[in-house]
N, CA and C atoms as an extended XYZ file, in Angstrom:
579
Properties=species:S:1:pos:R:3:atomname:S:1:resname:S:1:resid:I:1 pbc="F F F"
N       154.893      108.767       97.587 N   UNK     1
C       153.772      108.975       98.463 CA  UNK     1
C       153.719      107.819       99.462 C   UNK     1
N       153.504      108.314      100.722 N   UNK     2
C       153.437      107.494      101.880 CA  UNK     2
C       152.011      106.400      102.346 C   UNK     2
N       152.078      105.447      101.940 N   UNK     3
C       151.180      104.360      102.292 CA  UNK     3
C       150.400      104.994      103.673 C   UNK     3
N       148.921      104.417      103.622 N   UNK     4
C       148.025      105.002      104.566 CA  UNK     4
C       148.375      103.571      105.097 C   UNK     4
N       148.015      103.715      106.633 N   UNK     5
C       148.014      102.603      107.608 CA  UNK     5
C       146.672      102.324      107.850 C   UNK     5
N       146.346      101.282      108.215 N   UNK     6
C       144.840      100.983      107.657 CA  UNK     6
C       144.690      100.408      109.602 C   UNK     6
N       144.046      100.517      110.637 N   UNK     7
C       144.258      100.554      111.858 CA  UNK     7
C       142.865       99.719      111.955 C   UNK     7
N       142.655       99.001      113.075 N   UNK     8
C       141.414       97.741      113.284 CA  UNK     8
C       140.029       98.864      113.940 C   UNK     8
N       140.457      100.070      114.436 N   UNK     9
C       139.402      100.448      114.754 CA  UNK     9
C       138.859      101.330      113.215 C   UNK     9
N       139.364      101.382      112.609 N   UNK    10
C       138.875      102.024      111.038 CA  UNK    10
C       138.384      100.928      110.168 C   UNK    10
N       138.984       99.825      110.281 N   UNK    11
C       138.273       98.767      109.343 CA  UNK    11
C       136.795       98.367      110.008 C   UNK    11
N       136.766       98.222      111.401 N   UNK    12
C       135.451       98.309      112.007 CA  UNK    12
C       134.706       98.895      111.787 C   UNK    12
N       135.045      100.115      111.663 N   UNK    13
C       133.889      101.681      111.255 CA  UNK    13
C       133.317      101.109      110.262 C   UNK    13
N       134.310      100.998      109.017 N   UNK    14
C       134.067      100.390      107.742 CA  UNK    14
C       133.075       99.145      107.793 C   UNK    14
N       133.234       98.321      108.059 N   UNK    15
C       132.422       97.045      108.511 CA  UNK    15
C       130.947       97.258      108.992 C   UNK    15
N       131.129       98.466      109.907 N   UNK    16
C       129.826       98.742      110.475 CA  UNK    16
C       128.994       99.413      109.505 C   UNK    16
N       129.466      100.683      109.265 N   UNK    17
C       129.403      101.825      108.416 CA  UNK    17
C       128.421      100.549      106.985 C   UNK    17
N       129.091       99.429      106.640 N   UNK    18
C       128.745       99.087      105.208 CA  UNK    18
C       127.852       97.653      105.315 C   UNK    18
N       126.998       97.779      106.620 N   UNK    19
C       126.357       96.316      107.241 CA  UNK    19
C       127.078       95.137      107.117 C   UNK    19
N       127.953       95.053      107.125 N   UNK    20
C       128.836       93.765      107.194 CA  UNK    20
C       128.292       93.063      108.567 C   UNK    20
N       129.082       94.167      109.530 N   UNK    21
C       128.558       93.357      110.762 CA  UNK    21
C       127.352       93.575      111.493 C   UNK    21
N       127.047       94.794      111.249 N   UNK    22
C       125.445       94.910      111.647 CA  UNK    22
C       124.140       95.475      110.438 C   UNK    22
N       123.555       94.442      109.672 N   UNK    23
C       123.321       94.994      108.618 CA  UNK    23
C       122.154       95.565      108.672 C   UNK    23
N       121.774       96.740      107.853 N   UNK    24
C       120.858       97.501      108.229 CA  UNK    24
C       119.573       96.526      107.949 C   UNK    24
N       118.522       97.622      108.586 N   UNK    25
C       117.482       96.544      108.300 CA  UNK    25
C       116.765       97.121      106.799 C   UNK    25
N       116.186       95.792      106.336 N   UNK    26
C       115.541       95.267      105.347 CA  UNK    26
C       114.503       95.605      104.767 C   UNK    26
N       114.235       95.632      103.448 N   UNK    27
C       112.815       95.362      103.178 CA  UNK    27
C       111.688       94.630      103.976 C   UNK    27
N       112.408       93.382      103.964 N   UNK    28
C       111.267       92.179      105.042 CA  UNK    28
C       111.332       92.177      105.739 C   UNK    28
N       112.024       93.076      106.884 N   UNK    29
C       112.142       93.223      108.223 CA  UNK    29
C       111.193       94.547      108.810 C   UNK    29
N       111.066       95.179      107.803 N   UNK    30
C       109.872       96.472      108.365 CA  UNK    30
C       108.891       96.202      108.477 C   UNK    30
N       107.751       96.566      108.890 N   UNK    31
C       106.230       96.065      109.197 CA  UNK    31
C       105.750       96.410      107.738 C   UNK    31
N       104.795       95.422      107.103 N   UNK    32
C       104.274       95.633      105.806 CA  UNK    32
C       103.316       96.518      105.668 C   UNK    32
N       103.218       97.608      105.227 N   UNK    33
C       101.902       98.637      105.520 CA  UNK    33
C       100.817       98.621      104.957 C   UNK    33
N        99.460       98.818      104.709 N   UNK    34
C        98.464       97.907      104.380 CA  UNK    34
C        98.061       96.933      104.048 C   UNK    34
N        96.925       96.472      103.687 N   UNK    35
C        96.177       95.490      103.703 CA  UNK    35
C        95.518       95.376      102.608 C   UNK    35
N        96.393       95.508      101.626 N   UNK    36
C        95.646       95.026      100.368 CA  UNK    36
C        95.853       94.126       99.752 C   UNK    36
N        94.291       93.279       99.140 N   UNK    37
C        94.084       92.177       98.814 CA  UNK    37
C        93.472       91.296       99.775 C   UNK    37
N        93.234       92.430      101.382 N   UNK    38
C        92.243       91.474      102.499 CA  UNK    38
C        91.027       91.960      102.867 C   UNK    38
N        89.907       91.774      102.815 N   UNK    39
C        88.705       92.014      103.261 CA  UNK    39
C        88.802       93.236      103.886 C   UNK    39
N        88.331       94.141      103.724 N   UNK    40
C        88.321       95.293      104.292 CA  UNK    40
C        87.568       95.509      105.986 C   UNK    40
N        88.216       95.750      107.297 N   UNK    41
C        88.011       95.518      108.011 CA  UNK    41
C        86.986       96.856      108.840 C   UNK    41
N        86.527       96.546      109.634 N   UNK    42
C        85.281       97.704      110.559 CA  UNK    42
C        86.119       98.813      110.714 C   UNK    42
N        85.512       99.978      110.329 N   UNK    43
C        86.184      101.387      110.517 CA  UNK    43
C        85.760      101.757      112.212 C   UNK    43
N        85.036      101.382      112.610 N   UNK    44
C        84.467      101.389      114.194 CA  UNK    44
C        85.108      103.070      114.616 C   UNK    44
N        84.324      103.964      113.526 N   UNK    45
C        84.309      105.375      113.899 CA  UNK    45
C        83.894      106.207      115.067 C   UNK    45
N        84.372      106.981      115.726 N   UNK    46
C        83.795      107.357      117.040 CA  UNK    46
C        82.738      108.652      116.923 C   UNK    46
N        83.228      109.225      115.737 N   UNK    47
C        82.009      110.475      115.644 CA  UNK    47
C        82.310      110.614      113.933 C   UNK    47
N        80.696      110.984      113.322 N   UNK    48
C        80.629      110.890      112.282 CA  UNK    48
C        79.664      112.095      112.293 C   UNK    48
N        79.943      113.071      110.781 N   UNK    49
C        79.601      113.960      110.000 CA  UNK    49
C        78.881      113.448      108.674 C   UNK    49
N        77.917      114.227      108.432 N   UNK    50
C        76.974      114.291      106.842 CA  UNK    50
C        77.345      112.699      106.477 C   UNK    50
N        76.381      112.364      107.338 N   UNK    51
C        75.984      110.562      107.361 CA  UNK    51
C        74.126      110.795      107.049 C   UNK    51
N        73.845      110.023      106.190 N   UNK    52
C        72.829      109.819      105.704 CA  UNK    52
C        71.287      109.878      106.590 C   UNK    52
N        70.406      110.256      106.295 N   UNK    53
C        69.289      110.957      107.695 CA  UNK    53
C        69.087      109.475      108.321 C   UNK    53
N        69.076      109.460      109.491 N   UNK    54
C        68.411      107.972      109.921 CA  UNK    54
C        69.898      107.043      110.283 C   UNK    54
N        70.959      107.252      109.892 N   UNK    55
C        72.308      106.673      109.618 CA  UNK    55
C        73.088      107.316      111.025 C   UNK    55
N        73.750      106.484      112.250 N   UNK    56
C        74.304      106.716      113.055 CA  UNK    56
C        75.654      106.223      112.605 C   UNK    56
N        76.142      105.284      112.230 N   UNK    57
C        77.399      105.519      111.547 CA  UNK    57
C        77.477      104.543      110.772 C   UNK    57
N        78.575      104.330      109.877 N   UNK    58
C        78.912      103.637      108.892 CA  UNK    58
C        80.322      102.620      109.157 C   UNK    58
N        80.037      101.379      108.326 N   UNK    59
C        81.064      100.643      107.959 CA  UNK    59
C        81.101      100.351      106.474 C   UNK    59
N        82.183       99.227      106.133 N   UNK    60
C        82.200       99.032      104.843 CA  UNK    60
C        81.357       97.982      104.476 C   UNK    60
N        80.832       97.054      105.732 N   UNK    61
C        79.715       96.408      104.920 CA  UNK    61
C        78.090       96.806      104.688 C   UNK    61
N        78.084       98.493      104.692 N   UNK    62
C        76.699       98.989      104.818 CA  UNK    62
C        76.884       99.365      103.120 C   UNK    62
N        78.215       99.576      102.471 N   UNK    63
C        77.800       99.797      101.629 CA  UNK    63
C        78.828       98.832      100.139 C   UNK    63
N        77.854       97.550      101.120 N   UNK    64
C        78.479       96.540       99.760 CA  UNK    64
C        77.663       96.493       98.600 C   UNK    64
N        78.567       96.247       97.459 N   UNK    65
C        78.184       96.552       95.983 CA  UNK    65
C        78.781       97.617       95.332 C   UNK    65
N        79.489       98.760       96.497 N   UNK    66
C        80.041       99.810       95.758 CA  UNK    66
C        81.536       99.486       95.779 C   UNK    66
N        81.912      100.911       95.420 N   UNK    67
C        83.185      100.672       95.252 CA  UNK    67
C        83.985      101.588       96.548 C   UNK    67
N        84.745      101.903       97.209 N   UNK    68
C        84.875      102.776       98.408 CA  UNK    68
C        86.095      103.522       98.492 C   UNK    68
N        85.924      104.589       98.213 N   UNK    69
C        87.138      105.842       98.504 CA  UNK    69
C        87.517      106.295       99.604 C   UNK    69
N        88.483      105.595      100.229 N   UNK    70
C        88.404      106.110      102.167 CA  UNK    70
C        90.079      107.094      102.093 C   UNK    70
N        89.275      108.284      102.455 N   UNK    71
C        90.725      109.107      102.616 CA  UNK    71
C        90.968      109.348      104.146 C   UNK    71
N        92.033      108.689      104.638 N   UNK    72
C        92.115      108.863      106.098 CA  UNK    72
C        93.605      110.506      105.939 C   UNK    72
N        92.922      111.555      106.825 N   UNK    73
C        94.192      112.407      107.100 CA  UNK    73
C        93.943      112.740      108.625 C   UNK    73
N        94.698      114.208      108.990 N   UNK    74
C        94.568      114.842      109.906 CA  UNK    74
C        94.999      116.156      108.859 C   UNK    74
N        94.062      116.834      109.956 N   UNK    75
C        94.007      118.094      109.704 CA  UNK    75
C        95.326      119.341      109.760 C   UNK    75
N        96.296      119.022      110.257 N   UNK    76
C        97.727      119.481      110.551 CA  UNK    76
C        98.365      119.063      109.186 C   UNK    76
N        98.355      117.930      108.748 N   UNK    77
C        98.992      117.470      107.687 CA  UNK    77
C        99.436      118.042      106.750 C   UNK    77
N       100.569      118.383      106.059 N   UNK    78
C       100.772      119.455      105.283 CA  UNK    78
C       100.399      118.598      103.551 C   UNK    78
N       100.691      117.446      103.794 N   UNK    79
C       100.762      116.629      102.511 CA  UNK    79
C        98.941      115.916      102.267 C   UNK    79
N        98.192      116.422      103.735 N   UNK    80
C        96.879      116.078      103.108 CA  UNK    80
C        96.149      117.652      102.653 C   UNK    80
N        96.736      118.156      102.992 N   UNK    81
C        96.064      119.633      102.515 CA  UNK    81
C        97.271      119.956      100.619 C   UNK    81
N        98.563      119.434      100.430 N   UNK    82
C        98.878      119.846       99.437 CA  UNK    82
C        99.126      118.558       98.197 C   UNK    82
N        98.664      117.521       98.832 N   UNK    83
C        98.236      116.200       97.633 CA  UNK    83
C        96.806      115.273       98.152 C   UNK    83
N        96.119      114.966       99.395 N   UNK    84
C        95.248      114.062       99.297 CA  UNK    84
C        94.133      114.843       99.644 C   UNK    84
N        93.836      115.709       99.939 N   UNK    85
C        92.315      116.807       99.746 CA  UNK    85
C        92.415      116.842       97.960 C   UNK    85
N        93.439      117.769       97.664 N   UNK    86
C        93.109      117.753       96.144 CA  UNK    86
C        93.066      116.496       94.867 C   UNK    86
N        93.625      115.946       95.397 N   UNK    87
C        93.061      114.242       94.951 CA  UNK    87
C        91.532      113.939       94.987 C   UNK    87
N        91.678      113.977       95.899 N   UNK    88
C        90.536      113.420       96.830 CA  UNK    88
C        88.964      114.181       95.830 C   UNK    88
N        89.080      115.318       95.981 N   UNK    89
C        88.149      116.049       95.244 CA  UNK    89
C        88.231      115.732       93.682 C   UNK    89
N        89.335      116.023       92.992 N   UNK    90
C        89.098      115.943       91.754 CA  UNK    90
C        88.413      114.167       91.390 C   UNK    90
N        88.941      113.505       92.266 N   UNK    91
C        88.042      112.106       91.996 CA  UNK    91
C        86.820      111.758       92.401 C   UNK    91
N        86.479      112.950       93.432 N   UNK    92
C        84.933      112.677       93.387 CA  UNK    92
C        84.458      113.863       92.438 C   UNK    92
N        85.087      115.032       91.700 N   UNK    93
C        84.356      115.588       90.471 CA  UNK    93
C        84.303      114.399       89.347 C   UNK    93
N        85.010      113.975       89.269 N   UNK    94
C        85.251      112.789       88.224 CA  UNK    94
C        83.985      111.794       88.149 C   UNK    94
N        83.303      111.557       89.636 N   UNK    95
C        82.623      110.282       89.499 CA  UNK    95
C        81.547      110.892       90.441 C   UNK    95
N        81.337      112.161       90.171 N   UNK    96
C        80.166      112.884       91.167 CA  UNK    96
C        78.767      112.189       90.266 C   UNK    96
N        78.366      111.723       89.211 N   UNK    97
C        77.356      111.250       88.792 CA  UNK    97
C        77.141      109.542       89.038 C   UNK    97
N        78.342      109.184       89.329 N   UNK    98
C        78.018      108.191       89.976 CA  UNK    98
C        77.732      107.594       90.972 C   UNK    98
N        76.999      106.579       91.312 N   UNK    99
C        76.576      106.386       92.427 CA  UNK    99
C        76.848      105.046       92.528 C   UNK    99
N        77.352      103.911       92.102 N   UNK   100
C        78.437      103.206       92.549 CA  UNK   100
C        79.483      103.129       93.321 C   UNK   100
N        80.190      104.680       93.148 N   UNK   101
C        81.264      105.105       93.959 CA  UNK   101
C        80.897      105.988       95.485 C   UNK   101
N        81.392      105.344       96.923 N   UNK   102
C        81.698      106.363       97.200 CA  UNK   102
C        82.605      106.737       97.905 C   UNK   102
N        82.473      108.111       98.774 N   UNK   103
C        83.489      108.316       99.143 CA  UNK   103
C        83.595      108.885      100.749 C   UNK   103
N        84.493      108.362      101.180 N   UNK   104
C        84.662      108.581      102.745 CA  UNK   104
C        85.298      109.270      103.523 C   UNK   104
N        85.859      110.346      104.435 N   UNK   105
C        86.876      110.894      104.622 CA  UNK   105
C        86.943      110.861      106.569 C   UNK   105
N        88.271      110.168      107.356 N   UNK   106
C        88.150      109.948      108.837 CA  UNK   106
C        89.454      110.494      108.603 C   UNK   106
N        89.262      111.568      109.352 N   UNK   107
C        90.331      112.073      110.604 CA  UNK   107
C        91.083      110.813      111.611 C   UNK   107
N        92.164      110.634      111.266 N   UNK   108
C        92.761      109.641      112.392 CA  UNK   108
C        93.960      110.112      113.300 C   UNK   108
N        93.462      110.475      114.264 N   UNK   109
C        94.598      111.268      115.152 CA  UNK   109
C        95.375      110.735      116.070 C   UNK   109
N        96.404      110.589      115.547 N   UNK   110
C        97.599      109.806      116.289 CA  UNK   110
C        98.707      110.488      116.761 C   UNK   110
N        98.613      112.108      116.345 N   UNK   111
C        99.491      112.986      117.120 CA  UNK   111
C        98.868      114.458      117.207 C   UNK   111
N        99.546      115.418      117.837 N   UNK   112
C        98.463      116.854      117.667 CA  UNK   112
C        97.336      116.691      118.350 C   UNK   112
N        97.239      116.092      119.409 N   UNK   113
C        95.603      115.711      119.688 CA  UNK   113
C        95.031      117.413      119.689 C   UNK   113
N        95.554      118.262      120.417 N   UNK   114
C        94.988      119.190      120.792 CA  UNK   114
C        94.871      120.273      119.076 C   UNK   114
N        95.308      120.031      117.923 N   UNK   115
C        95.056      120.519      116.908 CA  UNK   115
C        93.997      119.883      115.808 C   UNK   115
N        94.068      118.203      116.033 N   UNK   116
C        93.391      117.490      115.143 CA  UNK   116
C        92.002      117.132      115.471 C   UNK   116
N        91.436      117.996      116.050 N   UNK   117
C        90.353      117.436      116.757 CA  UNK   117
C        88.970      117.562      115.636 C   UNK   117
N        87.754      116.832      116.538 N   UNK   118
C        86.916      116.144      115.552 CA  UNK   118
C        86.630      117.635      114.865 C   UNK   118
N        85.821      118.947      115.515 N   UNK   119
C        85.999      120.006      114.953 CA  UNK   119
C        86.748      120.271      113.903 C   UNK   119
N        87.877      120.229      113.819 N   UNK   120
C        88.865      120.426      112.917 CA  UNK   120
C        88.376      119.375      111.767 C   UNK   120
N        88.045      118.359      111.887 N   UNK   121
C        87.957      117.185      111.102 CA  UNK   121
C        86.860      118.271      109.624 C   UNK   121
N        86.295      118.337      110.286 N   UNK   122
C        84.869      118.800      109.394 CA  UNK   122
C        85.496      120.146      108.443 C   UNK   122
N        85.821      120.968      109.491 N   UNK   123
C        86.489      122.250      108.965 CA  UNK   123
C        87.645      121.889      107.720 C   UNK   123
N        88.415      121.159      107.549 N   UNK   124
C        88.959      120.833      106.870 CA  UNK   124
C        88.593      120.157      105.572 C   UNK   124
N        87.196      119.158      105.700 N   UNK   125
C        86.372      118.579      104.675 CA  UNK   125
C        86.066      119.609      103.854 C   UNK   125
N        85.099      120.931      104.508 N   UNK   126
C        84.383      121.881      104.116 CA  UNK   126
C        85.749      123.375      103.485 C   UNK   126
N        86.516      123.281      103.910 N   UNK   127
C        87.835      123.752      103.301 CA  UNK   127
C        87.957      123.729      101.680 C   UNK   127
N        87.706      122.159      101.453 N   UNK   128
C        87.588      122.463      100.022 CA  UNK   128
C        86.238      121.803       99.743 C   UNK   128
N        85.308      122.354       99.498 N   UNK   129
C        83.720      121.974       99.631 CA  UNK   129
C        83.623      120.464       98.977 C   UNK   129
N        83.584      119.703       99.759 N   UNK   130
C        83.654      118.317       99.710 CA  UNK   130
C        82.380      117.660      101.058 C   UNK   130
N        81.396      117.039       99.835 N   UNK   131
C        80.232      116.744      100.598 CA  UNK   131
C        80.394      115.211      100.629 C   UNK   131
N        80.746      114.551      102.115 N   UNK   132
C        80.818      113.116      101.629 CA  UNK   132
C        80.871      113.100      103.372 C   UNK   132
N        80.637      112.012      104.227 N   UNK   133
C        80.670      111.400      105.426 CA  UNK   133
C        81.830      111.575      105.885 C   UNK   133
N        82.601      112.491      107.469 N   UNK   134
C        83.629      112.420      107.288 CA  UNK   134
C        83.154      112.164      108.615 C   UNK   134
N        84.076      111.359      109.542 N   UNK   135
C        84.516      110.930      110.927 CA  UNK   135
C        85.663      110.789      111.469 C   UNK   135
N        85.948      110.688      112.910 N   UNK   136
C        87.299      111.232      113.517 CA  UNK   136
C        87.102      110.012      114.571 C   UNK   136
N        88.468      109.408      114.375 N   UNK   137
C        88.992      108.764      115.515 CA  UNK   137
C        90.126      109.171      116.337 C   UNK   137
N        90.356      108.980      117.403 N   UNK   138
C        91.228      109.075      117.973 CA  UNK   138
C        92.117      108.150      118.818 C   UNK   138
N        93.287      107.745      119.010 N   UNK   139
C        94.132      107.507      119.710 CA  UNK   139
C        94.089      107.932      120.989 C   UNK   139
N        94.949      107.279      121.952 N   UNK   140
C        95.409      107.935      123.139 CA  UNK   140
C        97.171      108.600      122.709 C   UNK   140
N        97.284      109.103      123.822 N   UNK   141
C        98.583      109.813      123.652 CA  UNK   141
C        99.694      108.206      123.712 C   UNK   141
N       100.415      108.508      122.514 N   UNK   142
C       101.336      107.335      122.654 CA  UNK   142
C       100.660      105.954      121.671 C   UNK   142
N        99.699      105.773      121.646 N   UNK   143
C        98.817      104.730      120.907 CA  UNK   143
C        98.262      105.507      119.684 C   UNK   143
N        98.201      104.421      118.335 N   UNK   144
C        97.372      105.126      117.594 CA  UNK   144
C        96.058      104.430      117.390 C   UNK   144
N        95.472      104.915      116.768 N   UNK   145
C        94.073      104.465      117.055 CA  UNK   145
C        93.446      103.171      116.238 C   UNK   145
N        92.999      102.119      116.966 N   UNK   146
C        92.862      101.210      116.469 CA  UNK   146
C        92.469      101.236      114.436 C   UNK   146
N        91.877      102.066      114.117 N   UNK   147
C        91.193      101.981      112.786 CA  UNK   147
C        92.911      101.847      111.756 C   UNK   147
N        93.625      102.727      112.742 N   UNK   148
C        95.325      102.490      112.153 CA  UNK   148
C        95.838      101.350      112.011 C   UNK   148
N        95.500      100.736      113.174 N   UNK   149
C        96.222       99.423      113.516 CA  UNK   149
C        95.281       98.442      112.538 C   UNK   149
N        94.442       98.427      112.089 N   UNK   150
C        93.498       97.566      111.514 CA  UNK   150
C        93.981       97.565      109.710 C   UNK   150
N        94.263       98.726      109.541 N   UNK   151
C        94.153       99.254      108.231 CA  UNK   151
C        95.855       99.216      107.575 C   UNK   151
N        97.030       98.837      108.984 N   UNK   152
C        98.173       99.109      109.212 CA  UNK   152
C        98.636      100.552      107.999 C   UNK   152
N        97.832      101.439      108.028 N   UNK   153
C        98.180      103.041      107.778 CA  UNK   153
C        99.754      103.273      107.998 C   UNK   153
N       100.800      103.871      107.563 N   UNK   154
C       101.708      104.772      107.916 CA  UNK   154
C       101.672      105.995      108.343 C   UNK   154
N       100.595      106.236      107.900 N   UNK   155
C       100.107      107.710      108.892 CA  UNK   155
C        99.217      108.549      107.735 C   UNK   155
N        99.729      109.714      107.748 N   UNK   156
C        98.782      110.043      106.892 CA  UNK   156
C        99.321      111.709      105.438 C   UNK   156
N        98.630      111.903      103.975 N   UNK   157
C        97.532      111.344      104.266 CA  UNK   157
C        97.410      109.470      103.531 C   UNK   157
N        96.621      109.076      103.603 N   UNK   158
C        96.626      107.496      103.425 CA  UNK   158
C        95.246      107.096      102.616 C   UNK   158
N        95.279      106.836      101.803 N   UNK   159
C        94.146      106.359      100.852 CA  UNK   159
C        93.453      104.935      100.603 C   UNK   159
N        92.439      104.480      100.594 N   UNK   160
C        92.068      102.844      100.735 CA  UNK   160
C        91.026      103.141       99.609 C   UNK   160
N        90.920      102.261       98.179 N   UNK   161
C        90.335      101.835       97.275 CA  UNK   161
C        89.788       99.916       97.970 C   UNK   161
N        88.424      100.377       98.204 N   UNK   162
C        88.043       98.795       98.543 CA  UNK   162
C        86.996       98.973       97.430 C   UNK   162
N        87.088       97.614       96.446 N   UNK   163
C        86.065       97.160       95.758 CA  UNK   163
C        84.441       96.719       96.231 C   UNK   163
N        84.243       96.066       95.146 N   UNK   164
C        82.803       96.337       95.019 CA  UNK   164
C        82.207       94.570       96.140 C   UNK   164
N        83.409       93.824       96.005 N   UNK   165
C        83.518       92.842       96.864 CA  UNK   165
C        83.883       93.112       98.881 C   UNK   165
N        84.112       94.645       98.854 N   UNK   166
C        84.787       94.830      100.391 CA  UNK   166
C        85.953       94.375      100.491 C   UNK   166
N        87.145       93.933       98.987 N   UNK   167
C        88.300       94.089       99.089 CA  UNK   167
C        89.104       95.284       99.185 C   UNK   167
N        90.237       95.425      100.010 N   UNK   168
C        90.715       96.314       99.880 CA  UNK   168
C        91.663       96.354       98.495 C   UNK   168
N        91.812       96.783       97.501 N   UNK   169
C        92.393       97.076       96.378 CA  UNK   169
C        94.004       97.958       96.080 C   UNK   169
N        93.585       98.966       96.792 N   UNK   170
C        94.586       99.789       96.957 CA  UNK   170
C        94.830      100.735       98.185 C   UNK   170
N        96.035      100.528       98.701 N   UNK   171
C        96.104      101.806       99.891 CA  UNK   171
C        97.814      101.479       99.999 C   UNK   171
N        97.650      103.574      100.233 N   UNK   172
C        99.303      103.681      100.243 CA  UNK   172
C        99.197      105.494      100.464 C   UNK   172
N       100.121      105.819      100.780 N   UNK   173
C       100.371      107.832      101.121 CA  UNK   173
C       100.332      108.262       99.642 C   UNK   173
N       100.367      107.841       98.788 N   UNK   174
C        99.954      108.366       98.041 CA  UNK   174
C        99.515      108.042       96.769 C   UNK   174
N        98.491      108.463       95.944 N   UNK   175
C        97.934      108.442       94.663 CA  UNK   175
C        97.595      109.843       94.042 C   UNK   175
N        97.662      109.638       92.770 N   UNK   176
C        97.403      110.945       91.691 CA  UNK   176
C        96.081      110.516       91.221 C   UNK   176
N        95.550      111.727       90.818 N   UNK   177
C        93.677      111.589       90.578 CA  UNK   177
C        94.115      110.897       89.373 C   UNK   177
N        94.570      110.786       88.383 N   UNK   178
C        94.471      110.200       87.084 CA  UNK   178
C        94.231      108.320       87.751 C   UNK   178
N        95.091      108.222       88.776 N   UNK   179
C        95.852      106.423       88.491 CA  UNK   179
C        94.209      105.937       89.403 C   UNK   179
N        93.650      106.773       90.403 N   UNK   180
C        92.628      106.774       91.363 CA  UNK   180
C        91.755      106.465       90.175 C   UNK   180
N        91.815      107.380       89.334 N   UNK   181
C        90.127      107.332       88.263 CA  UNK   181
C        90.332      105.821       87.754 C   UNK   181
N        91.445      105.752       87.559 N   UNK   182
C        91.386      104.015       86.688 CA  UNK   182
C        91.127      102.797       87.231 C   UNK   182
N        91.684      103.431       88.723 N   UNK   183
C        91.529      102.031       89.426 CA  UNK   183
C        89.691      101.728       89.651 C   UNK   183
N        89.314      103.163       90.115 N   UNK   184
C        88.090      103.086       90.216 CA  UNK   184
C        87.101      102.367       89.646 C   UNK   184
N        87.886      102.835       87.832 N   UNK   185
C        86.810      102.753       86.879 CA  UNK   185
C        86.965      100.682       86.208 C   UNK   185
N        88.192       99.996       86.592 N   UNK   186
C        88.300       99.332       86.690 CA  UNK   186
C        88.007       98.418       87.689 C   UNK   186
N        87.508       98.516       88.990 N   UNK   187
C        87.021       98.192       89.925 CA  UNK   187
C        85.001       97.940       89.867 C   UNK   187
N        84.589       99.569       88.814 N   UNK   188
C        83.568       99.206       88.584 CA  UNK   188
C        82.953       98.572       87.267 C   UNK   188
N        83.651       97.655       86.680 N   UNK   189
C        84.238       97.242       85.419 CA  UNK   189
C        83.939       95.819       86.082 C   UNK   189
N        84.441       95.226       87.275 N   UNK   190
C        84.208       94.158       87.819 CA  UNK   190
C        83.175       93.535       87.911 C   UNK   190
N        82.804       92.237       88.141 N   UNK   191
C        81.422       91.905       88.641 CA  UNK   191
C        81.820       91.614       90.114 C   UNK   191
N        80.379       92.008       90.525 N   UNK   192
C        79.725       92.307       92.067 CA  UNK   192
C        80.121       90.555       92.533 C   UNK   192
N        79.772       90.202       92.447 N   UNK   193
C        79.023       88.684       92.884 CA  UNK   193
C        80.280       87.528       92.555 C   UNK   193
């Protein structure tokens, strides 16, 4: 059998092909995506739904002492309609007697403008009968909307567990209602102060 010839533009491929010479990028080279373990920052919502009588809108320091369930999606989303709506609900059946917990839901529209709109926002809450404050921000075309940039979101859907301190605890695309109930219930397990 005849020896392969091994040629400089194939060992290059190779080289390239296996980051030798250009190595792919990194763990520590991608942008780190949330913010947990930092003070939970102003949601500075632009329109808000089933907000409390007297209540023009909400942040996270209106409701310090609790614990805070913020489900950011859009309404297009195929993965907030087939994992973080149904999350989302079974953890507020879970802790519907409590009132320590609550829970938040913002539309953050960073693409689809013309599908994700605040309308849509609500329609989608009420989709699966889920009674909780929901609000819609928006982006410009090309920009996403600051509450993204604050929260550094990957998009959506995207979940934020902030404690009873206004830490953020947990956020990431995804959680299962079981690991949500624990964190919760461990969060309200904490002392306040």
């Amino acid at each position: 059998m005849a020896a392969r010839k091994t040629t400089p533009a194939l060992v290059f491929a190779l080289f390239f092909l296996t980051g030798i010479l250009w190595p792919m990028e990194t763990q520590s080279q991608r942008p780190r995506l949330g913010i947990a373990g930092q003070q939970a920052p102003p949601w500075q919502v632009e329109k808000w739904w089933n907000l409390p009588e007297g209540v023009e809108a909400l942040e996270p320091g209106d409701l310090e002492g609790k614990v805070i369930y913020l489900f950011a999606f859009q309404s297009w989303c195929p993965g907030c309609h087939s994992h973080g709506f149904p999350t989302l609900k079974k953890v507020m059946e879970y802790f519907s007697e409590e009132s320590e917990v609550v829970f938040v839901a913002v539309q953050t529209t960073f693409e689809g403008h013309a599908s994700n709109t605040p309308d849509r926002a609500l329609e989608s809450v009420e989709e699966y009968d889920l009674v909780l404050p929901v609000g819609h921000v928006e982006g410009t075309h090309g920009e996403t909307p600051s509450f993204m940039r604050r929260y550094r979101t990957g998009g959506t859907p995207w979940t934020v567990i902030i404690d009873r301190r206004g830490r953020v605890r947990f956020n990431d695309f995804s959680i299962g209602a079981d690991r949500a109930v624990v964190i919760v219930k461990n969060l309200l397990e904490e002392p306040v102060g």
